[in-house]
N, C-alpha and C positions, 0 to 999 in steps of 0.2 A: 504493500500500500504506500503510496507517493502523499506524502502530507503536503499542500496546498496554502499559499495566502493568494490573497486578490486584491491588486492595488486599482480601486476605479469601484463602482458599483453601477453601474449606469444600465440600460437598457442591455446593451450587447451581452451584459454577463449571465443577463436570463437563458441565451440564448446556449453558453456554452456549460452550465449546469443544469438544463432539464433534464438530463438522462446521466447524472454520476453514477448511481446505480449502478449504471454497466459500463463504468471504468473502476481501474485501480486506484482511483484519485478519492482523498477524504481531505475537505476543505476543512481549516484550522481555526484559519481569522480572517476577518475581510477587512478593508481599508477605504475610505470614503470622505472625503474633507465635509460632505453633506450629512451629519450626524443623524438625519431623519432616513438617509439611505443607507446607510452603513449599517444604522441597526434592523430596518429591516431587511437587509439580504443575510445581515447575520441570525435573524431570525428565524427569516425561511431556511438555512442553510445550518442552524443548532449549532452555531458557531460563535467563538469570541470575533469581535467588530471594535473597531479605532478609528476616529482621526487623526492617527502619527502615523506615518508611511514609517521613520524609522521604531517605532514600536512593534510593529509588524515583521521588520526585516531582521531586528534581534531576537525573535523569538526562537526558541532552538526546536519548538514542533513545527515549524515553517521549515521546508528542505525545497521548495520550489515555490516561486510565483508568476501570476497569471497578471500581465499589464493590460489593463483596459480601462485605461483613462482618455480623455478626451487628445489628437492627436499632437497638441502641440507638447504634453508631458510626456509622452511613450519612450523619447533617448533618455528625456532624464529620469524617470522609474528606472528603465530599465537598465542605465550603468549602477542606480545605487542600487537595485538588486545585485547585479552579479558580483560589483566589489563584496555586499556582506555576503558573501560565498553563496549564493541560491543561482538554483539554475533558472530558467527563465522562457516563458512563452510571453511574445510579445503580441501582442493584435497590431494589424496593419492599419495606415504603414509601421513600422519601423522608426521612421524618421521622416522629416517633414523637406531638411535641407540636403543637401550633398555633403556639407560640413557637418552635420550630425550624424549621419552615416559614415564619413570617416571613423569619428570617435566613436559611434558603437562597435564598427567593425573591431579596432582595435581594442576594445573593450573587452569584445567577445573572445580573441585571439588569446588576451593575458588571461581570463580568467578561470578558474578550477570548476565552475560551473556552466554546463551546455547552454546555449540559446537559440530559441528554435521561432524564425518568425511563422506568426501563425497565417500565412496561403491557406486556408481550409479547403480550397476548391482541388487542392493535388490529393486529397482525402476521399474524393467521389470516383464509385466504381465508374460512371461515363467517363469523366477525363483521363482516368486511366487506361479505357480500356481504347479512346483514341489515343495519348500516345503511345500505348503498345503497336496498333496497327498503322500510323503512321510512321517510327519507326522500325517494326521489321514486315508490314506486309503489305504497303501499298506504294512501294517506290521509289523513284526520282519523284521529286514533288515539282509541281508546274507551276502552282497558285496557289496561293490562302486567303481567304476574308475573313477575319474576326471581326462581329458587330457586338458591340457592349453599351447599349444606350437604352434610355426610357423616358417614357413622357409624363409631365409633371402637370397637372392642374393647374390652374394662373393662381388662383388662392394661392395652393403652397410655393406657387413661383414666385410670387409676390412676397410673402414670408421669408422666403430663404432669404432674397433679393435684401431685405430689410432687416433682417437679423444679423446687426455686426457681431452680436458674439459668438452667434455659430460659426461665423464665417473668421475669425477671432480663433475659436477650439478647434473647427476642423480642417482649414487653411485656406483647401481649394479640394472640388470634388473630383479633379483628375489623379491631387495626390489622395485622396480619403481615399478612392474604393478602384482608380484606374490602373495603383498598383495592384493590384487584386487580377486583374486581365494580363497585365504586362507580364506578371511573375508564370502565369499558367499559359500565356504566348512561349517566350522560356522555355517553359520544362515543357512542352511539346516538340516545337521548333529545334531548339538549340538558341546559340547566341547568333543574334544579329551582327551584319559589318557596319551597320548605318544607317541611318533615320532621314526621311524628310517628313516634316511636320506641319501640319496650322491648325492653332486651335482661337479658337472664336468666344463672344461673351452676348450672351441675351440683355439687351435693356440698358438697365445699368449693373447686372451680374457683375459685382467687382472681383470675379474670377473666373476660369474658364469654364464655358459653358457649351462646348462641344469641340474633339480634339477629332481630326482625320491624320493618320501619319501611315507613310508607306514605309517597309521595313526591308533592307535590301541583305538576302541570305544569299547572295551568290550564288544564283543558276536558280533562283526565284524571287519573286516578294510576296511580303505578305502585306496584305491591307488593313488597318485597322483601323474601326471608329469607335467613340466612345463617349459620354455623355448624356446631359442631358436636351429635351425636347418638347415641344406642345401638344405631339399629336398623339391623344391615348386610347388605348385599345388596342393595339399592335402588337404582334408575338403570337405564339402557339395557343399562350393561354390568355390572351386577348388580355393579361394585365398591364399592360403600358411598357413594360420593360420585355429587354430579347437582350440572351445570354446566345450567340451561338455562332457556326463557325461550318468555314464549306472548304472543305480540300482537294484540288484538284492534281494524282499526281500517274504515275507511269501506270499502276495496275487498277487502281480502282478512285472514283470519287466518291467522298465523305462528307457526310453532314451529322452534325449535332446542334440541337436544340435545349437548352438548360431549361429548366422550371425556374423562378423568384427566388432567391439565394434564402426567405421565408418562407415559403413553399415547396421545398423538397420532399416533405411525406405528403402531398397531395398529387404532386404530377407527377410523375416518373421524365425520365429524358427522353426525349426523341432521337435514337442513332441511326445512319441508314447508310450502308457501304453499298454503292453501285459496280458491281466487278466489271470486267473488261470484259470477261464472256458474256455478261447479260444476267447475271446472278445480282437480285437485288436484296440484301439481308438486313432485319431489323431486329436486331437481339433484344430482348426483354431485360435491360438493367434493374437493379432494384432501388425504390425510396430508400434516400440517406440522409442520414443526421449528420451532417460536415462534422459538427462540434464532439460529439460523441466519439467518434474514430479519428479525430487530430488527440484528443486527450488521452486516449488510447496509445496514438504514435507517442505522445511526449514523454508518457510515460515508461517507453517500449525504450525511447531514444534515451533517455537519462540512466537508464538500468544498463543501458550501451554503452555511454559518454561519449554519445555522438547527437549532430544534429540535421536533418531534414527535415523542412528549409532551411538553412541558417545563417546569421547575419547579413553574411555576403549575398544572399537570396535577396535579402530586407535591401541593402544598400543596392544591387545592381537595380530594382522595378526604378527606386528614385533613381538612380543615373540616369536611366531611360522617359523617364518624367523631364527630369534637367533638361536632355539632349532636345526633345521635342519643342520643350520651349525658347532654347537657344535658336533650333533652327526657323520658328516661327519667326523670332524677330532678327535674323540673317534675311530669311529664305534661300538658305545651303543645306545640301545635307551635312550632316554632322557622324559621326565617325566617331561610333561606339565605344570601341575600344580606349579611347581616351580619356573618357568617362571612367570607366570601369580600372581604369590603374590610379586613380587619385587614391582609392583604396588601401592600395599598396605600396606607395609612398611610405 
């Protein structure tokens, strides 16, 4: 059993404790600067609850914590976890700047305890079971479109629009959830050579509010949009958002369809491999709890002391956030690799 803190109380954390149960994970104490949240997640959860983050990280029944705080604290939680020797799941992003991802990376590098940023989407039987067949069974790849976008009601547009301190906590919504697509572009793909980018702003959206970038893997590209939009009802499940993804390569083309990153025990995915002989096949994946089988992994990975995804995972999505926006206000492509050795410095 992996004893647990939780530095954040916020919404997301419901998300990754409705099914402890069936992990090896037993939560200790939770951490909340909002003392009316703290205690009740440490309620729901029969657990001790603080407002000291280092109260929580001196405790010696604390041997891992969970960062899910609001995005602009995730580097700094998560160096003072690892220096008081805990290992660490961090919720995405990671980091907000390229210069925080330095220092986590490096953080992560010194320290005795593993960190694993939480990707939860490399945790779902569909993305895995495309990259498995996109790499070892559908080819030379010729094309890709990644579409990650949703339509937002004017109300909540208007809301976001006018709400500086969300915009304040979560930065910008290409860093909030676009590393989220980047990271599982990645681990399907490989590493990109280089980016061309433009991302766009609705209104007065004082951040971006629709990114298109082409992603050049030498001997294809891939396409990628992301954001947000007005027009709702779009997608499989006609709920405004569309997760999903069309591969076109030597042996077969590929589609996948995601369910609402909230709705995964309601839809199941849509896969469908079109073979070159004329074999059209749609495997029956199963409803998954992302959160449930990352807690699982982490706890799987700390018993290791190792991490999948980690740091370097965190730090490359942001490079590749940086590069896009660099090349937006160039209009050059930008040359990935560059990015990605600040790290290593």
């Amino acid at each position: 059993m992996l004893n647990l803190g939780i530095i954040g109380c916020g919404n997301i954390v419901g998300m990754h404790v409705r099914h402890l149960d069936r992990t090896p994970i037993h939560v200790t104490c939770v951490m909340d600067i909002d003392p009316a949240r703290a205690r009740a997640m440490g309620e729901r959860l029969g657990c001790a609850w603080t407002t000291d983050r280092a109260a929580l990280l001196a405790r010696d029944d604390v041997q891992a914590v969970l960062v899910a705080t609001p995005n602009i604290d995730h580097a700094e939680s998560a160096q003072a976890a690892l220096a008081a020797g805990k290992h660490v799941l961090c919720e995405k992003p990671i980091v907000t700047t390229l210069e925080e991802g330095i220092e986590v990376a490096q953080a992560a590098r010194e320290a005795p305890g593993i960190f694993q940023s939480a990707f939860m989407r490399r945790c779902h039987p569909a993305y895995r079971e495309l990259r498995r067949l996109v790499q070892e069974e559908a080819g030379e790849i010729q094309h890709v479109t990644i579409r990650n976008s949703g339509g937002v009601p004017a109300a909540k547009w208007l809301d976001i629009q006018n709400d500086a301190n969300y915009v304040r906590l979560m930065v910008s919504n290409l860093v909030t959830s676009g590393c989220h697509s980047l990271d599982i572009m990645r681990w399907v793909l490989g590493e990109p050579r280089g980016v061309f980018g433009k991302t766009r702003s609705w209104g007065d959206l004082p951040y971006e509010g629709y990114t298109t970038a082409t992603f050049d893997y030498d001997g294809f590209v891939a396409c990628w949009d992301y954001g947000l939009h007005r027009v709702l009802g779009v997608g499989d499940w006609r709920t405004g958002w569309e997760d999903t993804w069309e591969v076109t390569a030597e042996r077969a083309r590929i589609t996948l369809s995601m369910p609402d990153w909230d709705r995964y025990e309601e839809n199941r995915p849509i896969l469908r491999i079109h073979w070159g002989d004329g074999r059209v096949e749609e495997p029956m994946l199963p409803a998954c709890d992302y959160y449930e089988v990352q807690l699982n992994a982490f706890a799987a990975n700390v018993a290791a002391g190792t991490a999948n995804p980690d740091a370097m995972d965190g730090f490359r999505a942001q490079a590749l956030v940086e590069a896009i926006r660099t090349s937006t206000a160039t209009g050059q492509v930008e040359a990935v690799g560059a990015y990605y050795e600040k790290a290593m410095k």
